[in-house]
C-alpha positions, 0 to 999 in steps of 0.5 A: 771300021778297022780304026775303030776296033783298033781303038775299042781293042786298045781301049778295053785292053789298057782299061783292064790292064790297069785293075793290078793284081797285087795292088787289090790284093795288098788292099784287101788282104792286108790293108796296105799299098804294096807300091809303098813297100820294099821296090815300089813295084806293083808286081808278084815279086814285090809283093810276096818279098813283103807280104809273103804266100797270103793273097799270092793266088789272089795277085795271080788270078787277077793278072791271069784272068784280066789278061785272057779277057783282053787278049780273046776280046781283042782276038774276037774284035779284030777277027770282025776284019779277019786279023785275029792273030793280030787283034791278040797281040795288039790288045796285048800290047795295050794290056801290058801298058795299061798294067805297068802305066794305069791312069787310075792308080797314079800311072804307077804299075807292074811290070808286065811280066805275068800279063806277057806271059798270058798273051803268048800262051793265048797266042800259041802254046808252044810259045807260052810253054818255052817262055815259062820253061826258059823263065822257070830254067833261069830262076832256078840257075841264079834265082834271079826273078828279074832276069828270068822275065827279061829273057823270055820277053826277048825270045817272045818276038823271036819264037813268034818268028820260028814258028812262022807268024807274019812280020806284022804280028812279029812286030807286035810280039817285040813291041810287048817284050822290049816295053817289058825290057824297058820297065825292068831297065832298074834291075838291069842296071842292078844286075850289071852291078850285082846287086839285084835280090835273088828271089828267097822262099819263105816259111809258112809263118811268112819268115824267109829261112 
């Protein structure tokens, strides 16, 4: 019974994790594939860095939401074997995964930053509410986007631990945040090399001042 829902969870998770927000935002709002401009990275980032605010609420909703389904789904699924803390995590493992990794858009996605994030406030919110504050604290310092998801990937397992969640459900948590780590392995290198872009606020007309 438990392999099976293991198995639905991981199913429906990846599935939803693949409809990416800023791939079905640059095709219908501007008629375009946000993997073919500026990083190739089917992201928020990479998306606003090239089409500006237009159809960003758009991006945003979709990860959010998609993430809230899969996370309480695998909660309720697991929760059948009285594991529902461990039905969150696992189908957020398989959430993220399915955003950077969909098999319907070439294997080609995000990475996982925003679905992370939607995971550990369902979790517990006083994870989620650190993770955004550190992410926020970090993007105003260096206006570094890349670093700011990096680091709260990292302290993801760790606050699952502080606040006295099982070894298992700890292990979950890190597998998320070093799979995230992993997918900005890139802008690691470009941050080593100080060469990463530093996120930029643009006009109303799109423009960057």
């Amino acid at each position: 019974m438990k392999i099976l829902l293991l198995v639905l969870t991981a199913a429906i998770a990846y599935g939803l994790g693949g409809i990416n927000g800023a791939i079905v935002a640059s095709w219908l709002t501007q008629h375009k594939d946000v993997r073919n401009y500026g990083s190739g990275n089917a992201g928020l980032t990479n998306y606003y860095r090239n089409f500006g605010k237009g159809g960003a609420a758009l991006v945003i909703g979709i990860d959010i939401l998609k993430g809230v389904v899969a996370v309480l789904l695998g909660g309720v699924l697991l929760g059948i074997v009285g594991q529902p803390t461990v039905g969150k995590l696992f189908a957020g493992f398989c959430l993220v995964l399915g955003h950077m990794y969909p098999a319907f858009h070439r294997f080609k996605g995000g990475k996982g930053a925003l679905c992370g994030e939607v995971l550990a406030f369902l979790l517990d919110w006083r994870v989620g509410l650190i993770l955004i504050c550190l992410f926020i604290l970090v993007i105003a310092l260096t206006r570094y986007v890349s670093l700011g998801s990096i680091l709260a990937a990292l302290c993801f397992p760790v606050l699952v631990w502080v606040f006295g969640y099982t070894a298992l459900e700890g292990l979950l948590a890190m597998c998320s945040g070093l799979l995230i780590v992993v997918k900005h392995g890139e802008n690691i290198q470009r941050l080593l090399r100080g060469t990463e872009s530093k996120l930029r606020v643009q006009r109303a007309e799109g423009k960057e001042p």
